[in-house]
C-alpha positions as semicolon CSV with decimal commas, in nm:
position;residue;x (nm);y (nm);z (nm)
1;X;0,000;0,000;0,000
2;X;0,135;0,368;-0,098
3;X;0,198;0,612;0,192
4;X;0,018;0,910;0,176
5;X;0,294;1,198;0,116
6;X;0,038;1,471;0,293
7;X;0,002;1,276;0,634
8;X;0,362;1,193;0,605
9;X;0,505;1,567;0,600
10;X;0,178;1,713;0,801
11;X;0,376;1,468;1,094
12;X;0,728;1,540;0,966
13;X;0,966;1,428;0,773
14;X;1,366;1,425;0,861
15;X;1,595;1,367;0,549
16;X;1,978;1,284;0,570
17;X;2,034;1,341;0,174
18;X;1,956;1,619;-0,058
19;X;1,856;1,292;-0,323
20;X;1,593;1,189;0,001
21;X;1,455;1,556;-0,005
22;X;1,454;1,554;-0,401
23;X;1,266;1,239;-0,397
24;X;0,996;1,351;-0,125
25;X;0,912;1,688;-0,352
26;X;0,887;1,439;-0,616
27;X;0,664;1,243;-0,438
28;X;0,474;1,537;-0,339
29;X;0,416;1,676;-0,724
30;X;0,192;1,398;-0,803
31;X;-0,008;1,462;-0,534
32;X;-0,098;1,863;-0,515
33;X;-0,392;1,990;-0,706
34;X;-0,378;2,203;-1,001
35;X;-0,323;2,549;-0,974
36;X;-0,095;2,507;-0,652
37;X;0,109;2,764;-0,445
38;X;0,342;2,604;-0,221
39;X;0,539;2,869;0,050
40;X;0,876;2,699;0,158
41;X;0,970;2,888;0,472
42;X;1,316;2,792;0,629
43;X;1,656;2,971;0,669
44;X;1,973;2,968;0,440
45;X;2,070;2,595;0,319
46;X;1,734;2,423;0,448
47;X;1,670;2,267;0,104
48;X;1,443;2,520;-0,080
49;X;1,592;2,498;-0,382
50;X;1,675;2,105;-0,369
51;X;1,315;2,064;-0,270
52;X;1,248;2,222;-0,572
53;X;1,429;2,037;-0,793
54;X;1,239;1,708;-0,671
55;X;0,903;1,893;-0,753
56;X;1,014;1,976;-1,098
57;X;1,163;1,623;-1,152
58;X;0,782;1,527;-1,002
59;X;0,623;1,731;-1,325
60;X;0,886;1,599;-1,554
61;X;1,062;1,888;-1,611
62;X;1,443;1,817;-1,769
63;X;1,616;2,163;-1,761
64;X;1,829;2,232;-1,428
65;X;1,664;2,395;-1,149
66;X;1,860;2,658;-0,897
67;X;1,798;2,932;-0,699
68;X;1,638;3,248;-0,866
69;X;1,799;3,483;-0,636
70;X;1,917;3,735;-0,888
71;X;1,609;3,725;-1,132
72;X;1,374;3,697;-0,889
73;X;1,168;3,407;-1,034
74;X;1,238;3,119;-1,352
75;X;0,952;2,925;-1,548
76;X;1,001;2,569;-1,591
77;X;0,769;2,336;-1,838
78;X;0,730;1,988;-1,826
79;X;0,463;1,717;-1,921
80;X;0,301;1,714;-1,560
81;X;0,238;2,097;-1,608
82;X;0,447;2,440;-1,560
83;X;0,654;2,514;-1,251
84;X;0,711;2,882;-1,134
85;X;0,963;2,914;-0,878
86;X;0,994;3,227;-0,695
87;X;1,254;3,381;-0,484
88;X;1,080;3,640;-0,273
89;X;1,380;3,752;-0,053
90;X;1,439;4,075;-0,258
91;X;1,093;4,204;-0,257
92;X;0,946;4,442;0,002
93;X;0,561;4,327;-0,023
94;X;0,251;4,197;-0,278
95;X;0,270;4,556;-0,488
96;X;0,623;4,442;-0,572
97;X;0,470;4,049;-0,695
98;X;0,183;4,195;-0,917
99;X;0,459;4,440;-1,085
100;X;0,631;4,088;-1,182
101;X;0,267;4,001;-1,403
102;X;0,310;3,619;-1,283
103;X;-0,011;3,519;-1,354
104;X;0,042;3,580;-1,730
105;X;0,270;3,245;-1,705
106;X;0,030;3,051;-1,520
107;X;-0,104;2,850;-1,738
108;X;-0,306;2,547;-1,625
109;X;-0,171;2,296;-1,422
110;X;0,079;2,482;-1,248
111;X;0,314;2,473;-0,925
112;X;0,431;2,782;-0,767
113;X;0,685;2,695;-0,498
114;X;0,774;3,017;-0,337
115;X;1,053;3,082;-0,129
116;X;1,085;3,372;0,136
117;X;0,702;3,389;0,117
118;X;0,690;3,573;0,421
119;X;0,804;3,825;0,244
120;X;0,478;3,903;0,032
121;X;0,305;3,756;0,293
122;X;-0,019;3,948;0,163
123;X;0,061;3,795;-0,207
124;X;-0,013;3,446;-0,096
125;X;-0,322;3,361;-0,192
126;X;-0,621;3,098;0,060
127;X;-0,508;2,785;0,041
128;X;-0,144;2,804;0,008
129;X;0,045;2,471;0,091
130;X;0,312;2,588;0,365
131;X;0,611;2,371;0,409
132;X;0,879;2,453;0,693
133;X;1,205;2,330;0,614
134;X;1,457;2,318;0,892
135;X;1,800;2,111;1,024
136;X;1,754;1,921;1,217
137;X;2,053;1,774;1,330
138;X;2,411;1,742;1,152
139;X;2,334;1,641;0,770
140;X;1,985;1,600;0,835
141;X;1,712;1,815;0,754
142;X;1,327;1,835;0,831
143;X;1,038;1,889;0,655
144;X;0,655;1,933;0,758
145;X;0,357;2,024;0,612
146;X;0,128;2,281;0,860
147;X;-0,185;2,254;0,906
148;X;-0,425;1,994;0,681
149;X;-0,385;1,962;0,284
């Protein structure tokens, strides 16, 4: 029988490899709705971005994902729909996120995974997906799901 991804990170999950973080985002893309935002909160070198990567390897998306610190945000496209992934630590608030026009990318199905999202806080939209991403202990880090998906 399959484990159910959503109970598993609403409880938390610890991960001692970037590949086991990769591979619970993956595991994670197939289940989220369409039209998804997902806000990764977590410090400096908690996984955002490798989380990231397993989500886009979850829609099938072959280009390289990193960290759109300097351009603020990169579109991905892949057969299980279009990722946008969103660095938010350079912007001061929502007026700054509606300047960027996101929503003419969002083309059904999509994934936003947004990092720094309390940031534009007032951007997110109901029913957000929040993930906190954390160490946990020396080469392990921890994810969990708030509240109910």
């Amino acid at each position: 029988m399959a484990s159910n991804i959503c109970a598993e990170l609403s409880a938390g999950v610890t991960t001692s490899s970037a590949e086991q973080t990769r591979s619970l985002a993956d595991r994670l893309a197939g289940e989220l709705p369409p039209d998804c935002v997902l806000a990764l909160h977590g410090d400096l070198g908690v996984g955002k971005t490798t989380f990231v990567q397993g989500l886009a390897r979850g829609l099938g998306i072959q280009d390289p994902v990193t960290s759109p610190t300097f351009n603020l945000y990169t579109l991905h496209s892949g057969p299980g729909g279009r990722l946008l992934h969103l660095d938010a630590y350079r912007l001061e608030g929502a007026n700054q996120v509606e300047a960027l026009m996101l929503e003419d990318f969002l083309i059904s199905p999509w994934v936003a995974a947004i990092e720094w999202p309390e940031r534009i806080a007032d951007w997110l939209p109901h029913g957000t997906w929040h993930l906190d991403l954390s160490i946990a202990a020396e080469g392990e880090h921890r994810i969990s799901l708030r509240g109910s998906a």
